[in-house]
C-alpha positions as CSV (number, residue, x, y, z in Angstrom):
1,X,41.7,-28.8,58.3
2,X,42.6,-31.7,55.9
3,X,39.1,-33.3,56.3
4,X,37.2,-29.7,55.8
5,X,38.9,-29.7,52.3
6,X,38.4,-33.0,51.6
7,X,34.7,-32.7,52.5
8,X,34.8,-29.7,49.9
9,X,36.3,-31.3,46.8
10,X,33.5,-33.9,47.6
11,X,31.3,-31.0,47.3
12,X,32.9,-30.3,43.8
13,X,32.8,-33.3,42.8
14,X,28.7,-33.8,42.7
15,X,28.6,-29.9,41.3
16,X,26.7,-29.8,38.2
17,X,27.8,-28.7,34.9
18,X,26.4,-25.0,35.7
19,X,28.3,-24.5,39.1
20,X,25.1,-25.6,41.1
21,X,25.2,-27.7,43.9
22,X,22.7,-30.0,45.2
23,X,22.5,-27.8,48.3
24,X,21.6,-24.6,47.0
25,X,19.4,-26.2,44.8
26,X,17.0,-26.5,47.5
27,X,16.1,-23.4,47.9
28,X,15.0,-23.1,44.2
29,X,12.0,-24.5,42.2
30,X,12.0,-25.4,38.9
31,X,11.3,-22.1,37.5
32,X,14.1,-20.3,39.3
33,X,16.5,-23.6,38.8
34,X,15.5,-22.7,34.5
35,X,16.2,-18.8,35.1
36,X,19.5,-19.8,37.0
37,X,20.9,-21.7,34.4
38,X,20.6,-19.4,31.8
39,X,22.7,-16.7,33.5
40,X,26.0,-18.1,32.0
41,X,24.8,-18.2,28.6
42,X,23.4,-14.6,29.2
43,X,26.6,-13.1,30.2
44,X,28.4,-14.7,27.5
45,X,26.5,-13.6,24.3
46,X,26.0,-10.1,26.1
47,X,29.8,-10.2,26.2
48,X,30.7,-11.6,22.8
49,X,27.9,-9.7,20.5
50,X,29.2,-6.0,22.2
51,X,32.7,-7.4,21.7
52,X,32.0,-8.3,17.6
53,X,29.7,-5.1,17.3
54,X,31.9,-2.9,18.9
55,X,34.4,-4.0,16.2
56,X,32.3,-3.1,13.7
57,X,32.3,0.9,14.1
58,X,33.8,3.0,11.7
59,X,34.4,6.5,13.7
60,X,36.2,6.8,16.8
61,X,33.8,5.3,19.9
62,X,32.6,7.9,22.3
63,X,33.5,10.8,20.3
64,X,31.1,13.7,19.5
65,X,29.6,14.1,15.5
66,X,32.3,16.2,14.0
67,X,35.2,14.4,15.8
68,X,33.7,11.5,14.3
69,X,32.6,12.1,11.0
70,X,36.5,13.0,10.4
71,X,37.4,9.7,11.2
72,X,35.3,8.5,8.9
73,X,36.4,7.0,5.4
74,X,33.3,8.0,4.0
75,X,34.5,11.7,4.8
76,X,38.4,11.1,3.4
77,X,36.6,10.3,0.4
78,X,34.6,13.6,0.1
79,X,37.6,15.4,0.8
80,X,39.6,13.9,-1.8
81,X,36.6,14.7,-4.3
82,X,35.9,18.0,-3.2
83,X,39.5,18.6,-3.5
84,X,39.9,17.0,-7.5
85,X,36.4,18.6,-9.0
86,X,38.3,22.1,-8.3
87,X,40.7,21.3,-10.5
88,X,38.1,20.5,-13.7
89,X,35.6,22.2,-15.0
90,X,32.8,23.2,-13.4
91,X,30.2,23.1,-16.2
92,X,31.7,20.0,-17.9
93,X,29.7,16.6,-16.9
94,X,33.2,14.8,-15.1
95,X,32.9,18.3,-13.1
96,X,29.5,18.0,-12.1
97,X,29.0,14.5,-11.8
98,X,32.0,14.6,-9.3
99,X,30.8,17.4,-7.2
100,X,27.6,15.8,-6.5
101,X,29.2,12.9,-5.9
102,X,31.6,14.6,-3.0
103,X,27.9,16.1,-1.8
104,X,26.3,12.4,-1.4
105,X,29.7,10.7,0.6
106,X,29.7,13.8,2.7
107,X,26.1,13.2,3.6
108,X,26.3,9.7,3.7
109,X,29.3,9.9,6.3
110,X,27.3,12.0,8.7
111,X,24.3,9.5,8.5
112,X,26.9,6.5,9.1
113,X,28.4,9.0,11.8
114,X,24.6,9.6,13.4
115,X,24.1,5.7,12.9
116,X,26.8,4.8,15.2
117,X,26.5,7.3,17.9
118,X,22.7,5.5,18.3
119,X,24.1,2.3,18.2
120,X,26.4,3.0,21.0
121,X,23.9,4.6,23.2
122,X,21.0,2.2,23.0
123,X,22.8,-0.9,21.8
124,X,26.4,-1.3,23.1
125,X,26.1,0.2,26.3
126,X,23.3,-1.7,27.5
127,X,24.8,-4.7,26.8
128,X,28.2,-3.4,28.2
129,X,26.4,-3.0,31.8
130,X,24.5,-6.3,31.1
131,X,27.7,-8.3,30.7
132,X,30.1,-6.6,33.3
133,X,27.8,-5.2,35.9
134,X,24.7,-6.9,36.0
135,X,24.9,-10.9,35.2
136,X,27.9,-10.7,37.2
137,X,26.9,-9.3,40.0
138,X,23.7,-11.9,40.3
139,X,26.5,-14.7,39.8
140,X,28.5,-13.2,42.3
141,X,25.8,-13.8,44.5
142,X,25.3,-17.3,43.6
143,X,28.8,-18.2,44.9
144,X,28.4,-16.3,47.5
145,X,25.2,-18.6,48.7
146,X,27.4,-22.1,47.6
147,X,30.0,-21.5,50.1
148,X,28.1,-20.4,52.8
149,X,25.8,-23.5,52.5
150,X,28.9,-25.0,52.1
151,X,30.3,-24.0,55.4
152,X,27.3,-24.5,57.1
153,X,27.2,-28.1,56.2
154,X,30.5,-28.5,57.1
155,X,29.9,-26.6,60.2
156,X,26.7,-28.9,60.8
157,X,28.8,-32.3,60.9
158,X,31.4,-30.6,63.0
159,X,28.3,-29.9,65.6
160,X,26.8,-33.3,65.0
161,X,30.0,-35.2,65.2
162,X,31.0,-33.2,68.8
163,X,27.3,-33.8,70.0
164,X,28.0,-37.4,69.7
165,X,31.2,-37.2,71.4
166,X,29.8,-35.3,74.2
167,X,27.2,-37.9,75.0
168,X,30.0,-40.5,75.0
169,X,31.8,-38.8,77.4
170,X,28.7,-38.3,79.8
171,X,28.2,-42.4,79.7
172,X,31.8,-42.6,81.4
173,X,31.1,-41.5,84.6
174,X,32.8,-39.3,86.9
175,X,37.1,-38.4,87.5
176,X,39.4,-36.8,84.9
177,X,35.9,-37.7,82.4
178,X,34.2,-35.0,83.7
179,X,36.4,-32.5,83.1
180,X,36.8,-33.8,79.4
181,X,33.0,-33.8,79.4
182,X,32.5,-30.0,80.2
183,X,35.1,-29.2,77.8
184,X,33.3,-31.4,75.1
185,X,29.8,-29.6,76.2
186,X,31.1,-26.4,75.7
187,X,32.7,-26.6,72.3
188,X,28.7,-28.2,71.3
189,X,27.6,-25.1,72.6
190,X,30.0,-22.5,71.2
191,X,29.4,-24.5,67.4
192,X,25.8,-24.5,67.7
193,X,25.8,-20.3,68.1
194,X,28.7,-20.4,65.0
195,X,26.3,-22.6,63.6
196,X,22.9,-20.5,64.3
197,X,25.1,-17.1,63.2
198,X,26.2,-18.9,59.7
199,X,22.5,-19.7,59.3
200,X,21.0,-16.5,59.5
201,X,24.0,-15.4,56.7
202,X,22.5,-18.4,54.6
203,X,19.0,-17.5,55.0
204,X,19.8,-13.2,54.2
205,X,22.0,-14.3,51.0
206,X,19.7,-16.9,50.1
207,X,17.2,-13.9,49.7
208,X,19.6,-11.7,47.7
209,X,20.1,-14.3,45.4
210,X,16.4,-15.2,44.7
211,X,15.4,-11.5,44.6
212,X,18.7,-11.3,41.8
213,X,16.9,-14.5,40.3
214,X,13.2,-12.9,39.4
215,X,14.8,-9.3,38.6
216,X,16.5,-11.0,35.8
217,X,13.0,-12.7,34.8
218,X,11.3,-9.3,34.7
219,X,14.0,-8.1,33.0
220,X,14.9,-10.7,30.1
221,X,12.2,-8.9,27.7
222,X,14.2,-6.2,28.1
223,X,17.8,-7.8,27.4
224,X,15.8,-9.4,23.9
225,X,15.0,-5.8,22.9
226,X,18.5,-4.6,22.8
227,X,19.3,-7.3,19.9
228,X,15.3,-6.0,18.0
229,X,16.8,-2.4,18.4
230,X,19.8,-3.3,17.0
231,X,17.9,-4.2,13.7
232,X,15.9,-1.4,13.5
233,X,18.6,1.5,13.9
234,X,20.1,-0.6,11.1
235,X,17.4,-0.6,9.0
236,X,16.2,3.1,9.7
237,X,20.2,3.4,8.8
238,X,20.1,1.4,5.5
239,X,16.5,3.1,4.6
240,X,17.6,6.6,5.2
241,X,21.2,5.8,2.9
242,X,19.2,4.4,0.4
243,X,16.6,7.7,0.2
244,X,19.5,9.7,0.0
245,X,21.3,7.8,-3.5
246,X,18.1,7.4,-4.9
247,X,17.9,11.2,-4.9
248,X,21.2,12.2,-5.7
249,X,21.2,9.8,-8.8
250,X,17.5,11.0,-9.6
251,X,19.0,14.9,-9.1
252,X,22.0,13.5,-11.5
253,X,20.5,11.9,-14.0
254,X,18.2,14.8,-14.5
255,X,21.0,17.4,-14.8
256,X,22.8,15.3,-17.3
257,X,19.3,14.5,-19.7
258,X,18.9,18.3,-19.4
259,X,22.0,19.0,-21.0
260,X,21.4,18.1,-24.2
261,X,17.9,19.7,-24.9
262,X,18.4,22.4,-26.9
263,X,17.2,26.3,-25.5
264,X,14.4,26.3,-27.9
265,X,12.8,23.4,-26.8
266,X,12.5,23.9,-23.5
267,X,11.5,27.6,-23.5
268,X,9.1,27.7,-26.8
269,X,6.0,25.3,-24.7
270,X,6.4,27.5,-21.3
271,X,5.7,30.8,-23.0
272,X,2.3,30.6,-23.1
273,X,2.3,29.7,-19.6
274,X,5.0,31.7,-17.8
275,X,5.8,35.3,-18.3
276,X,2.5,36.5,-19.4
277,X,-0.4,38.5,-18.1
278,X,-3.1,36.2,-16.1
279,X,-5.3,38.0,-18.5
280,X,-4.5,36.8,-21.5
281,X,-3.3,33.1,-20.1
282,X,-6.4,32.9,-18.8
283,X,-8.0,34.1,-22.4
284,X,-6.2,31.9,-24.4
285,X,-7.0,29.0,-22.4
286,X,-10.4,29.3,-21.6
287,X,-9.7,29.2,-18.1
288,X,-10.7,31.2,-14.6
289,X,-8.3,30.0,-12.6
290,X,-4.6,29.7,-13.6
291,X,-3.3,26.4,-14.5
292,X,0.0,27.0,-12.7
293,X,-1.9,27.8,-9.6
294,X,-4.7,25.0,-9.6
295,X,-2.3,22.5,-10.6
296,X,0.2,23.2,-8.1
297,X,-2.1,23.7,-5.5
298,X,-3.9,20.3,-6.1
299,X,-0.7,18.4,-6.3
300,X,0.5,20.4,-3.1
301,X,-2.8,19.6,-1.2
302,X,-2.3,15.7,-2.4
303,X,1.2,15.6,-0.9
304,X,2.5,18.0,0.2
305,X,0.6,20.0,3.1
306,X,3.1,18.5,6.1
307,X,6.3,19.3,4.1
308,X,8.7,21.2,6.5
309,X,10.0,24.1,5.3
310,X,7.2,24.3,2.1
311,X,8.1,27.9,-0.7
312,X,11.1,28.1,1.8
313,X,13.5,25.4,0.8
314,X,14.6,25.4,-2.7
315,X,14.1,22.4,-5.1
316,X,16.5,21.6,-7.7
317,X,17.1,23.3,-10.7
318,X,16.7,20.6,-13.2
319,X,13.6,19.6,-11.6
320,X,12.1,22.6,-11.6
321,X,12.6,23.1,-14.9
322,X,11.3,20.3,-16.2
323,X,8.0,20.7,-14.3
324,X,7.5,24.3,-15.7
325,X,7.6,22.8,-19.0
326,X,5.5,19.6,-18.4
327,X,3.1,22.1,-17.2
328,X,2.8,23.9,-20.5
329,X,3.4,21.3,-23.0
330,X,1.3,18.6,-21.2
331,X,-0.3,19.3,-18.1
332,X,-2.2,15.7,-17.7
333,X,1.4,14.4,-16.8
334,X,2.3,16.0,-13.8
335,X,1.6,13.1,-11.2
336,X,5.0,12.0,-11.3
337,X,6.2,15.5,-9.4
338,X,3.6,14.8,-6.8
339,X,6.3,13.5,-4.8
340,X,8.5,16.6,-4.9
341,X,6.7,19.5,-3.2
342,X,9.6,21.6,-2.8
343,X,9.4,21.8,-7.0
344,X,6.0,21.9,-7.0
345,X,6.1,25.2,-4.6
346,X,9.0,26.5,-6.7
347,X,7.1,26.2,-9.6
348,X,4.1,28.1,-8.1
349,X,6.2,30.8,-6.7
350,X,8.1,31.5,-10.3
351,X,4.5,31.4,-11.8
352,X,3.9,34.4,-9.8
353,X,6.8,35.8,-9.4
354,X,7.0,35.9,-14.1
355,X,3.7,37.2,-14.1
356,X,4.1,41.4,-16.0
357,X,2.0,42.5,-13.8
358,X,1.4,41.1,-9.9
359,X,-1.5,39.1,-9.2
360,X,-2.2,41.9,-6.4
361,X,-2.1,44.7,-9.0
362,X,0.6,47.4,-8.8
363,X,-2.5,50.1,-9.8
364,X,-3.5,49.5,-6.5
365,X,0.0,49.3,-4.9
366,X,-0.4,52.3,-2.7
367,X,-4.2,51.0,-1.1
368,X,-2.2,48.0,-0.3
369,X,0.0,49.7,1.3
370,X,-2.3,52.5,3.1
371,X,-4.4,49.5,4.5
372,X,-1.2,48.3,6.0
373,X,-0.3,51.0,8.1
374,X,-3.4,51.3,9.8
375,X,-3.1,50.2,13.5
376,X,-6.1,49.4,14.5
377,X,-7.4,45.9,14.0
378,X,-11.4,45.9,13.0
379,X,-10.3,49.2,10.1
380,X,-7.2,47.6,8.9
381,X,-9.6,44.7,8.0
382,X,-12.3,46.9,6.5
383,X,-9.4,48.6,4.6
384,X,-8.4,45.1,3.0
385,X,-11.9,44.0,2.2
386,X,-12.4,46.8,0.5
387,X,-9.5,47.0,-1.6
388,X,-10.1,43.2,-3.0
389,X,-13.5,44.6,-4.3
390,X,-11.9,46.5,-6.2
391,X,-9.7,44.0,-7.9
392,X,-10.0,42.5,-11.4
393,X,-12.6,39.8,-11.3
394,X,-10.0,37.7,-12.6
395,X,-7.3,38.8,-10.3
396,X,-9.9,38.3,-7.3
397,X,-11.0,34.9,-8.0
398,X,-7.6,33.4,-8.4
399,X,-6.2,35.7,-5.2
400,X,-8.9,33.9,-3.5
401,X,-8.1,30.6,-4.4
402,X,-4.5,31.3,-3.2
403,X,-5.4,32.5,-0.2
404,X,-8.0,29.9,0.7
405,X,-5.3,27.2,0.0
406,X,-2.5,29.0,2.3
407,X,-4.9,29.3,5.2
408,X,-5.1,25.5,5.0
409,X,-1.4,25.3,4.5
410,X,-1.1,27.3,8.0
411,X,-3.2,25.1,9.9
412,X,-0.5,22.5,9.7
413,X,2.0,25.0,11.1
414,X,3.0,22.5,13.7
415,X,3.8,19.9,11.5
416,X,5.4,21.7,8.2
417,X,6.6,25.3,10.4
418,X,5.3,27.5,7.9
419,X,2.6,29.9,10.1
420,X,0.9,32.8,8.3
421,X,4.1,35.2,9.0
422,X,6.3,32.6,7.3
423,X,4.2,31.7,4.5
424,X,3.7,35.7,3.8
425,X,7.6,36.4,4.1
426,X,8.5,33.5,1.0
427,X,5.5,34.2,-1.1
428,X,4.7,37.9,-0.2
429,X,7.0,39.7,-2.7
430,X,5.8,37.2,-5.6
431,X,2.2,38.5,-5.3
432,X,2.7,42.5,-5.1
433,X,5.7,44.3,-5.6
434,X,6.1,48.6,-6.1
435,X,5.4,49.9,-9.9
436,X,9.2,50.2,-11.6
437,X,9.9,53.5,-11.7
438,X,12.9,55.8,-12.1
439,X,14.3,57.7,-8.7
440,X,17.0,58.7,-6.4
441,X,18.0,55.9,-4.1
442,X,15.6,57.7,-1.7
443,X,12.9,56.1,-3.5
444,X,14.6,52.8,-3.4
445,X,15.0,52.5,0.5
446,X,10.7,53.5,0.5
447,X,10.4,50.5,-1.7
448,X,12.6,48.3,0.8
449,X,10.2,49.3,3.3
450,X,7.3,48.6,1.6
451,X,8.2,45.6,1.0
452,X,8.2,45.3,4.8
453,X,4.4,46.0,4.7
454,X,3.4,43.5,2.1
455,X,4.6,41.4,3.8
456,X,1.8,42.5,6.6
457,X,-0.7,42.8,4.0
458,X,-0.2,38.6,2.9
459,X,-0.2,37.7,6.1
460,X,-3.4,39.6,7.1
461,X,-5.1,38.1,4.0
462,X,-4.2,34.4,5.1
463,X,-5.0,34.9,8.6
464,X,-8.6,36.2,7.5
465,X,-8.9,34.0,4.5
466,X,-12.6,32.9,5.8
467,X,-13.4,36.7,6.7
468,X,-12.2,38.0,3.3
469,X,-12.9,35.6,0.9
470,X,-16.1,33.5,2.5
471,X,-17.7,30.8,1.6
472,X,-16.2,26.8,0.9
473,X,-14.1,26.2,-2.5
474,X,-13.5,23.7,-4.7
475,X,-10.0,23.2,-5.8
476,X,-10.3,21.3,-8.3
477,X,-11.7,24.7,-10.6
478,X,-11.3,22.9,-14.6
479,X,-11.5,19.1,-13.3
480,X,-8.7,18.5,-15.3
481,X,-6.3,17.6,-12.4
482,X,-8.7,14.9,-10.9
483,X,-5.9,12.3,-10.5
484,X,-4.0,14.8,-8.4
485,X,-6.8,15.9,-6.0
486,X,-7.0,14.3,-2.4
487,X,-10.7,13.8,-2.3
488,X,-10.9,14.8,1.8
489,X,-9.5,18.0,1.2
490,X,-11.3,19.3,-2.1
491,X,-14.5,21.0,-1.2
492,X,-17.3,19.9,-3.7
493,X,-18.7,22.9,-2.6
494,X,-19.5,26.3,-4.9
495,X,-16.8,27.5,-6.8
496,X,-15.5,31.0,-6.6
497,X,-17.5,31.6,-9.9
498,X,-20.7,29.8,-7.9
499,X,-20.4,32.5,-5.2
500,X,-23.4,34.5,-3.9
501,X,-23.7,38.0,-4.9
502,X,-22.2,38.9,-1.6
503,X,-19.3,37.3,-1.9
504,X,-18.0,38.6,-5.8
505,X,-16.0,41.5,-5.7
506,X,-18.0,45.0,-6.3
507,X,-17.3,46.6,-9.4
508,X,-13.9,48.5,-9.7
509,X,-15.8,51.7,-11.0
510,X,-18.2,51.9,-7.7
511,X,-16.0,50.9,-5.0
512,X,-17.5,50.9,-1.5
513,X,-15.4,53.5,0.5
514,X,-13.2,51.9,3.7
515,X,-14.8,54.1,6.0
516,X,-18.8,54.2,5.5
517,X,-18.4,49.9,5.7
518,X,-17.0,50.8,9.4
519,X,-20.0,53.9,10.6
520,X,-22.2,51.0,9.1
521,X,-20.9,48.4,11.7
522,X,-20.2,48.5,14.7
523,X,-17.3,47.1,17.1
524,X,-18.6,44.0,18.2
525,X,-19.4,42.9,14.9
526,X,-16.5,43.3,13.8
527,X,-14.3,40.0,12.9
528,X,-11.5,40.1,14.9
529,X,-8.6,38.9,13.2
530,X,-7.0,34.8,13.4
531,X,-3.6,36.0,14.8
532,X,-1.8,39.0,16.5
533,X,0.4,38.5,14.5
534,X,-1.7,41.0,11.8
535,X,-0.9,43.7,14.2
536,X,2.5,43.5,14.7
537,X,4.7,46.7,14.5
538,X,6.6,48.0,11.8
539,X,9.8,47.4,14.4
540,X,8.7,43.8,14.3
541,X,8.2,43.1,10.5
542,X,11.9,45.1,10.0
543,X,13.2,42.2,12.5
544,X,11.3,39.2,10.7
545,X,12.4,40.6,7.0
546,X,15.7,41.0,8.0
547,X,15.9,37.3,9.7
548,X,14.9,36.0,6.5
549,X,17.4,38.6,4.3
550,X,20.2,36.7,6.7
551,X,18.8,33.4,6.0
552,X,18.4,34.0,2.2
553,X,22.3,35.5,2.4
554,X,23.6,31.9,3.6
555,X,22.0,30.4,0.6
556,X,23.1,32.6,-1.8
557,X,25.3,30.0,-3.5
558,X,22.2,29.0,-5.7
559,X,22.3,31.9,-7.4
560,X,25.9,30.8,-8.7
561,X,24.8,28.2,-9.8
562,X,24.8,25.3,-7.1
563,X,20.9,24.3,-6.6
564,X,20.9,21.0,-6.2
565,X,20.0,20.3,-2.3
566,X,22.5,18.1,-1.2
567,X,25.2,20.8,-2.6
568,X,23.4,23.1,0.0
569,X,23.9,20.5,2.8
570,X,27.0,19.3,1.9
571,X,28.5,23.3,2.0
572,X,27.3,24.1,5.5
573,X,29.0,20.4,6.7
574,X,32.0,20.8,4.9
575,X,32.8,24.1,6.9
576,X,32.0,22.3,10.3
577,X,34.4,19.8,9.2
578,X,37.2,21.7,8.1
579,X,37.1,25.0,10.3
């Protein structure tokens, strides 16, 4: 026993400095012998970087979003401001710059909160199973192969040192010497079979560990991109904190320049603009197509065609304002909103919706509405077209040049979620709306159902844009907004006033009757329209405007006052927070 430890320690003793001995390093070449020494130093930063980066967290580790965003400072600091702007006034500057200041930490806090919950699942605990599961189980495999070589040298001079025993006894002769000689010849026997059975254990662990060995070669590419992740959820982090200041303090700053320009000079440029009749804005400007609606569209087209959520999210107050009168005081500087489409559709849709009269004309309210109600496809469309030739001229060409633009908006439905149905539920009431008259609320409920069927009405105009209104159209109408119009998605095509003969609206006092267009055709040449959704059921536009009534009801706190976006977000957080 003493000389089997003593041969051991010798072992020891000529191990190298990374716990490999010159008899397992047989079995490697010098590839694996370069892999093998850099498992140590693999396990050991795996460890030490989880243990440093773990340390770093703010919320409480493995919790869920709201459990952690509670935790966070950044959220004890919201709560403390949304608790102190209560007590000051909500118009005075202090009161507002606070509030939106409470808006930005809460929003910041979930964005360090969604930061961390990515850093734990594709940073920390890959490097958690790296460090305690992985390295060590390859290493655990490496000792494993030292002491059985280890034995089995032992176990080899053991069998060499009987053999030559055995022989010496053999030389002897016969008597007792024989008997000693059997003996002898039996123990060589029983340590060879020890000796054969240990080697096949050498051999099988000697396999484990070299298949452990080139897994962690495949693998080490891998292991490197945990640390390259780590930067990039950091920076998307950093990036996406940064976006949300700069837009606060842009949202800020705008509020608090806005307060001191006086009433008169911000509504005397935009009445020339807003709030009259197309006809005479049109008139006085020498125009055929409405600035509001060219501009907007051309800036739209140059930025803002993939914007989630376009004429349905609201943009900020101040902003808004300030583009309404930039676009009546001096409409060659409005490249700087390009990169606010929200205010650029807001802009658009109070443009229509300030217009006296609706661009869809409430004289012919009721064809509008009669063309709705038909069921079948092929007439409802022949009802439609012929109620657009009966439009102003000017109210025709600049319908057209709405629609055309929507039905490109819809085509990137996937992208920005606004299909023809959405599109016609946001913007529909802001192009036709029932003449004001005086009635019992009997009257009032038909007008809230109307308003169902305009909504049918846009939407079968968008969907049939190319039907309706034929031939290609070029945006940019009064060349004017050049510098805002994306060149690949102008058409330098003719212009709505370019149109052939077939296209321009017939005369209002000759109007071509709904049903001799339909004897005249027959079903097959009828265009069939871009969506069912044109022929959806009264049951289903009642759902769909009521959807969007609910929606519009959780946003109501605009109208009070609270516009700005990240009040919106902040609102609907604070409540998951607190309730």
């Amino acid at each position: 026993m003493m000389k089997r430890q003593l041969h051991r320690m010798r072992q020891l003793a000529h191990t190298g400095s990374l716990g490999r001995t010159p008899e397992t390093a047989e079995f490697l070449g010098e590839d694996l012998l370069q892999v093998e020494q850099r498992l140590e130093p693999a396990k050991r930063a795996a460890h030490n970087v989880h243990k440093r980066l773990q340390a770093c967290l703010q919320g409480q580790s493995g919790a869920d979003m709201d459990k952690r965003v509670k935790k966070l400072p950044l959220m004890a600091l919201s709560t403390t401001m949304a608790e102190s702007f209560k007590e000051l006034d909500p118009d005075s500057s202090m009161g507002k710059a606070l509030e939106m200041s409470c808006a930005i930490q809460n929003q910041l806090a979930r964005i360090l909160a969604e930061f961390e919950m990515t850093l734990e699942r594709d940073v920390l605990q890959p490097l958690s199973r790296l460090s305690e599961e992985e390295l060590p189980a390859i290493l655990k495999h490496k000792k494993s192969l030292q002491k059985l070589v280890s034995d089995w040298n032992t176990l080899k001079s053991r069998l060499s040192q009987a053999a030559k025993n055995s022989g010496s006894s053999q030389g002897l002769g016969g008597g007792p010497s024989s008997h000693s000689h059997i003996t002898t010849a039996n123990k060589v026997e029983t340590l060879k079979e020890e000796e054969e059975e240990l080697k096949k254990k050498v051999e099988q662990c000697k396999d484990e560990y070299l298949a452990d060995l080139y897994h962690f070669t495949t693998k080490e590419d891998s292991y490197a991109n945990y640390f390259i992740h780590l930067l990039e959820i950091q920076a998307d982090y950093h990036r996406r904190s940064l976006t949300s200041l700069d837009t606060a303090l842009a949202e800020l700053r705008d509020n608090h320049s806005q307060a001191d320009l006086s009433p008169l000079m911000v509504a005397a440029p935009i009445s020339r603009v807003y709030g009259v009749s197309l006809r005479t804005h049109l008139e006085e400007l020498g125009r055929d197509i409405a600035l509001p609606i060219e501009a907007c569209v051309l800036m739209l087209l140059s930025e803002g065609m993939q914007e989630e959520g376009l004429f349905r999210l609201a943009a900020g107050a101040s902003v808004l304002k300030r583009l309404k009168q930039t676009m009546a005081s001096d409409p060659h500087s409005l490249e700087e909103f390009c990169s606010d489409p929200h205010a650029v559709a807001g802009a658009l849709k109070s443009y229509l919706r300030e217009l006296p009269e609706p661009l869809m004309t409430s004289d012919l309210y009721d064809d509008w509405m009669r063309a709705a109600s038909l069921k079948e496809p092929g007439a409802r469309l022949e009802a439609l077209r012929d109620v657009c030739s009966r439009l102003p001229q000017e109210n025709f060409s600049n319908l057209r040049y709405l629609m055309k633009f929507l039905a490109l908006l819809a085509e990137e439905q996937e992208v920005n979620k606004m299909t023809p149905s959405n599109i016609a539920i946001v913007l529909g009431p802001n192009l036709l709306w029932p003449p004001e008259k005086e009635g019992d609320q009997t009257q009032l409920d038909a007008a809230s159902v109307s308003s169902i069927q305009v909504v049918g009405v846009v939407e079968a105009l968008i969907q049939n844009a190319e039907t309706l209104f034929p031939g290609d159209i070029n945006f940019s109408v009064s060349g004017i907004f050049s510098a805002l119009a994306p060149q690949e998605k102008v058409s330098s095509q003719r212009t709505s006033e370019e149109l052939p003969p077939a296209a321009a609206p017939t005369p209002a006092a000759t109007p071509v009757p709904a049903s001799t267009a339909v004897k005249e055709r027959t079903e097959s040449d009828l265009p069939k329209p871009a969506s069912p959704k044109v022929s959806r059921s009264p049951m289903e536009m009642v759902a769909s405007a009521e959807d969007m009534t609910r929606r519009r009801s959780q946003g109501s706190y605009q109208k009070e006052g609270l516009t700005c976006p990240f009040l919106q977000d902040f609102y609907f957080s604070l409540a998951n927070v607190f309730l």
